[in-house]
Each structure stands twice: as structure tokens, then as C-alpha cells.
KELUM-492840 format. One record per atom (N, C-alpha, C, O, CB): y, z, x; residue number from 1. Coordinates in Angstrom, 1 decimal. Glycine has a CB too. Layout:
<atoms>
ATOM     yy     zz     xx  nr
ATOM      Y      Z      X NUM
...
</atoms>
This chain:
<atoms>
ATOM     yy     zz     xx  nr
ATOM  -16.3   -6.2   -0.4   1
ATOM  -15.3   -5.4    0.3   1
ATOM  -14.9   -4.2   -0.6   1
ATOM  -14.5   -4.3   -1.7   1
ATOM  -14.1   -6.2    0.8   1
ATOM  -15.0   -3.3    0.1   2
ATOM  -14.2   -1.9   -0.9   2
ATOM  -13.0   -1.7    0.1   2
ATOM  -12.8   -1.9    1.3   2
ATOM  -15.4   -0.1   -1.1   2
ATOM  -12.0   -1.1   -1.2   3
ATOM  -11.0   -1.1   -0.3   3
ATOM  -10.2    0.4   -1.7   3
ATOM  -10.4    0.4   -2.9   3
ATOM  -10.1   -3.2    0.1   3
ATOM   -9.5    1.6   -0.8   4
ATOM   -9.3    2.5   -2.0   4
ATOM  -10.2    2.9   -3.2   4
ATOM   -9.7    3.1   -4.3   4
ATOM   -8.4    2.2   -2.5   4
ATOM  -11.1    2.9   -3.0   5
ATOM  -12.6    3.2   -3.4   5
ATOM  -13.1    1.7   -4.7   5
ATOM  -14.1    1.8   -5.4   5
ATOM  -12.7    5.1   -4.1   5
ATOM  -12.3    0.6   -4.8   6
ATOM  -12.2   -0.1   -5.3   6
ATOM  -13.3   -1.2   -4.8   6
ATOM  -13.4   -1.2   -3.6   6
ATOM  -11.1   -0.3   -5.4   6
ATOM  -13.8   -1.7   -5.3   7
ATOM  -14.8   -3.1   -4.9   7
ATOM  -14.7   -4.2   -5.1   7
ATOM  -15.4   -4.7   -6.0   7
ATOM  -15.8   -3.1   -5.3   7
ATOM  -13.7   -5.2   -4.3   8
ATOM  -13.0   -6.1   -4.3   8
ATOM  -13.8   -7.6   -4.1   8
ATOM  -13.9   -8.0   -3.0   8
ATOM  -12.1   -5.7   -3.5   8
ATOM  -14.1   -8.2   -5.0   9
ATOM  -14.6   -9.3   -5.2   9
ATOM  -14.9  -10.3   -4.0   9
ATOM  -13.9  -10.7   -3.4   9
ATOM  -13.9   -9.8   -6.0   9
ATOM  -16.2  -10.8   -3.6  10
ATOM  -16.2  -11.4   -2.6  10
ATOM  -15.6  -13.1   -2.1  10
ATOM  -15.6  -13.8   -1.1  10
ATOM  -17.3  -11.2   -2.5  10
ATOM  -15.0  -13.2   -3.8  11
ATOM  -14.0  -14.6   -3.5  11
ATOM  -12.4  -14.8   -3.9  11
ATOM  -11.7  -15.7   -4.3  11
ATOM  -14.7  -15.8   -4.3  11
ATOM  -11.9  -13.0   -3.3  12
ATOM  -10.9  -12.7   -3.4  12
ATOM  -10.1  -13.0   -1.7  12
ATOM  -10.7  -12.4   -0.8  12
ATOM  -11.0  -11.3   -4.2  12
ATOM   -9.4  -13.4   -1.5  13
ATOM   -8.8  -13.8   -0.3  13
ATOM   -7.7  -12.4    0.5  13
ATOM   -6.5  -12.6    0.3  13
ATOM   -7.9  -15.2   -0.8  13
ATOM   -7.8  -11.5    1.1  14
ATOM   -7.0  -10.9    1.5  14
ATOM   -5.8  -11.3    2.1  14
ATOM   -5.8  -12.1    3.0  14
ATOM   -7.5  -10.4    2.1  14
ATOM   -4.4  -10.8    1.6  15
ATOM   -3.3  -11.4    2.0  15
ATOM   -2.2  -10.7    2.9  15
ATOM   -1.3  -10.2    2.4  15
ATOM   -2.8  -11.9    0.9  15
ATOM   -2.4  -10.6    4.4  16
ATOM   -1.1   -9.6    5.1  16
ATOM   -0.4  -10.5    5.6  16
ATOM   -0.6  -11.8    5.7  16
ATOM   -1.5   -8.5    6.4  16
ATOM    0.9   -9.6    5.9  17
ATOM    2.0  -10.0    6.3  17
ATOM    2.2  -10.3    7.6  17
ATOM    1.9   -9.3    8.4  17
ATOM    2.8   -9.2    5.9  17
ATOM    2.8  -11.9    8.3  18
ATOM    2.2  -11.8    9.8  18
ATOM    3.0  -11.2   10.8  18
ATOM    2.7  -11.1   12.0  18
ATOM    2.1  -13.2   10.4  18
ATOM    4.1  -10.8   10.3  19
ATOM    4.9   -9.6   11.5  19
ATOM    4.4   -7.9   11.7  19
ATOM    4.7   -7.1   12.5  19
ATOM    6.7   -9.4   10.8  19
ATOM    3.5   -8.0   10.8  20
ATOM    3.0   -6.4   11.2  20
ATOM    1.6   -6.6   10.8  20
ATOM    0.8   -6.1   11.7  20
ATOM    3.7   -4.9   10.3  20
ATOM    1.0   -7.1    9.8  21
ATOM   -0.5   -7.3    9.2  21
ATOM   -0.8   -6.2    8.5  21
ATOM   -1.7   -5.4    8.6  21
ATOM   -1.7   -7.4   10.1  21
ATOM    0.3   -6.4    7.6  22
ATOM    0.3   -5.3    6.6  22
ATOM   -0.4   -5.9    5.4  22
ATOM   -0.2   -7.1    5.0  22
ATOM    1.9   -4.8    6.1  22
ATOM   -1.7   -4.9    4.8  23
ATOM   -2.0   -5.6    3.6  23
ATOM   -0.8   -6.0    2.3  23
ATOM   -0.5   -5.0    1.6  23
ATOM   -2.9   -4.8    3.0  23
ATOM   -0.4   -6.9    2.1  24
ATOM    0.0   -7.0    0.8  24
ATOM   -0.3   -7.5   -0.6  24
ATOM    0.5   -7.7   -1.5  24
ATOM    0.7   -7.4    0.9  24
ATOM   -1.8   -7.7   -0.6  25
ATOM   -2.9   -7.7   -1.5  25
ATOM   -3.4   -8.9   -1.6  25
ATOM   -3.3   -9.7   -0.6  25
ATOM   -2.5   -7.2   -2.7  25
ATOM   -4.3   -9.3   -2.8  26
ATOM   -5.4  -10.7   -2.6  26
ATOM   -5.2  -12.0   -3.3  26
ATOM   -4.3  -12.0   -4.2  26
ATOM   -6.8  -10.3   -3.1  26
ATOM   -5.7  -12.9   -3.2  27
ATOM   -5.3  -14.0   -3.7  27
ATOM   -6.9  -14.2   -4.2  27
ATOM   -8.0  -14.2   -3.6  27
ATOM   -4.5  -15.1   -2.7  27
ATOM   -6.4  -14.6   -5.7  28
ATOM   -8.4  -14.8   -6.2  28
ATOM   -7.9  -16.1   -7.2  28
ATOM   -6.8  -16.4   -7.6  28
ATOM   -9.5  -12.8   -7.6  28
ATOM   -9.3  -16.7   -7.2  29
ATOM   -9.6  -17.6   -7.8  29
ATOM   -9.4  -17.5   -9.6  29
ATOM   -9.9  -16.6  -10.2  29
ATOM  -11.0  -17.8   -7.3  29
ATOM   -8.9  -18.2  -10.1  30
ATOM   -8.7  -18.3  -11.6  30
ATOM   -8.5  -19.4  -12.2  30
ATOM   -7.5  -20.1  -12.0  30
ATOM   -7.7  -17.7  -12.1  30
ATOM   -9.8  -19.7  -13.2  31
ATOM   -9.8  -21.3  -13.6  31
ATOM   -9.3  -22.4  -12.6  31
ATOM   -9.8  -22.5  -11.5  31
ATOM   -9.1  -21.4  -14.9  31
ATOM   -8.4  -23.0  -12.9  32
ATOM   -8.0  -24.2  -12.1  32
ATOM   -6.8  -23.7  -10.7  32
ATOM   -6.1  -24.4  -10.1  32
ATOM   -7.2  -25.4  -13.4  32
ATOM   -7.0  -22.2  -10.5  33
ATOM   -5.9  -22.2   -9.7  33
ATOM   -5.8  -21.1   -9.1  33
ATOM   -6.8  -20.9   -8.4  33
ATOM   -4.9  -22.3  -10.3  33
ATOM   -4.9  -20.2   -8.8  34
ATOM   -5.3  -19.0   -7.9  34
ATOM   -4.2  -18.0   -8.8  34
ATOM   -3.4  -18.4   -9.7  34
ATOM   -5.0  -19.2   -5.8  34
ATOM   -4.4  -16.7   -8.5  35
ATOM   -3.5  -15.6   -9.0  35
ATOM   -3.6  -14.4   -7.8  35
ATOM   -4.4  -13.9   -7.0  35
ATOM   -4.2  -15.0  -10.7  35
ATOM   -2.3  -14.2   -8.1  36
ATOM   -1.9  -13.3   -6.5  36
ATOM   -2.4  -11.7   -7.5  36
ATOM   -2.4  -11.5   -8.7  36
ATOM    0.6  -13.4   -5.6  36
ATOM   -2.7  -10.8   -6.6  37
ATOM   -2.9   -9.3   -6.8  37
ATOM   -2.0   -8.6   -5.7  37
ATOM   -1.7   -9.0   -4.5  37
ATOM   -4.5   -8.8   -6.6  37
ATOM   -1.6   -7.7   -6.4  38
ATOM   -0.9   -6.9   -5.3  38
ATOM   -1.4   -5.5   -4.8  38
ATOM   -2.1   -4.8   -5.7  38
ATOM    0.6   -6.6   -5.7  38
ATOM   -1.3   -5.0   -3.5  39
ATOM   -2.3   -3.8   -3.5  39
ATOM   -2.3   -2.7   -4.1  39
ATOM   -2.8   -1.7   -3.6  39
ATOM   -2.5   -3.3   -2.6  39
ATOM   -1.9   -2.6   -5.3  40
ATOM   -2.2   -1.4   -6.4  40
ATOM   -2.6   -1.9   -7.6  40
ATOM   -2.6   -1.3   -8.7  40
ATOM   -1.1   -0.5   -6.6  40
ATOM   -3.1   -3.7   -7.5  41
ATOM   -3.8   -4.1   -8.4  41
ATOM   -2.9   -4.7   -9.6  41
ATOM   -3.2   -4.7  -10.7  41
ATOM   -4.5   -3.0   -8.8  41
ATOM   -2.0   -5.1   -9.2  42
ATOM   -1.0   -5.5  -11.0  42
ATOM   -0.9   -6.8  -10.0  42
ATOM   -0.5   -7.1   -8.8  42
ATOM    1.1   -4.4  -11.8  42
ATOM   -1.5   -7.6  -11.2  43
ATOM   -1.3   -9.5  -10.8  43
ATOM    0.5   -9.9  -11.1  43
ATOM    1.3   -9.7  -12.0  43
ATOM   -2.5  -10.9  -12.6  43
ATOM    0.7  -10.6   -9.4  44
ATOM    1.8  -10.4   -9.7  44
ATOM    2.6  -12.3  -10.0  44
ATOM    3.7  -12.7  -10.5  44
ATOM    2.4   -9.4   -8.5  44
ATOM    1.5  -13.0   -9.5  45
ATOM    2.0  -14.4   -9.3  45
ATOM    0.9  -15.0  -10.0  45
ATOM    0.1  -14.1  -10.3  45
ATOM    2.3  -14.9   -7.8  45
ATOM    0.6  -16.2  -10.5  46
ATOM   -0.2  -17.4  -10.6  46
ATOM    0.3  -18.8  -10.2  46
ATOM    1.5  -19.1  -10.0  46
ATOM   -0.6  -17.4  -12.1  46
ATOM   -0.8  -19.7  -10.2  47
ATOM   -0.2  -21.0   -9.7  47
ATOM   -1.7  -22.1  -10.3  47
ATOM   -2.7  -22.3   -9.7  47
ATOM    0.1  -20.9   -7.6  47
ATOM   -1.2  -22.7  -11.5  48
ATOM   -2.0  -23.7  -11.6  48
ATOM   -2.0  -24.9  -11.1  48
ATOM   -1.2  -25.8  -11.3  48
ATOM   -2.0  -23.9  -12.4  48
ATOM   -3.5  -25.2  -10.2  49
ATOM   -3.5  -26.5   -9.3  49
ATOM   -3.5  -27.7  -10.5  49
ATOM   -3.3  -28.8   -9.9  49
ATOM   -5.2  -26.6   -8.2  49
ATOM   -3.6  -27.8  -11.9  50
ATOM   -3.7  -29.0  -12.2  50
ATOM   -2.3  -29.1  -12.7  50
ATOM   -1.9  -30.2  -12.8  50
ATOM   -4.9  -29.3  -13.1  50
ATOM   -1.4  -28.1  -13.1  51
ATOM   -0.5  -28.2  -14.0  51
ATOM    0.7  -28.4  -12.7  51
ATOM    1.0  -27.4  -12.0  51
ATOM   -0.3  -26.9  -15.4  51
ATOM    1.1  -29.8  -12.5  52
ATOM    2.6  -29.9  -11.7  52
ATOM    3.2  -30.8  -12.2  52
ATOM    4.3  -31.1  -11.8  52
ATOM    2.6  -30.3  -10.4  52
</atoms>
């Protein structure tokens, strides 16, 4: 997927908002867990699946 002339990984998850379906950026895979992107690219969340 390109998206802003960027080329966005094909096991990156697109993430919109469900009252308008606004992009608000991707959710990608990282080691044991996922890490949010936001759409100008600055990782803004993580969440490790093994560490609870």
C-alpha cells in the first residue's frame, strides 16, 4: 500500500475511526506484540502480548 508517497508494509493494519472513517494510522506487528503508528508516522502506542 502507498499512502503520501510512503510504502506502507503489507502486515501493517490500517486503523479509521468508525464515526467518519477517518484514517488515524496503522497498527503493525512488533516482536511479541503490536505498535500503533499514527498518520504522520511517529509510533505512538505499543502493547506487549506476552508481558501482562
Amino acid at each position: 500500500m502507498t499512502t503520501m508517497g510512503r510504502d506502507i508494509p503489507d502486515d501493517w493494519i490500517e486503523y479509521r475511526r468508525d464515526s467518519d472513517h477517518e484514517r488515524l494510522g496503522w497498527i503493525m506487528p512488533e516482536g511479541d506484540g503490536f505498535a500503533a503508528i499514527d498518520v504522520l508516522g511517529v509510533r505512538t502506542a505499543s502493547h506487549d502480548n506476552m508481558g501482562v
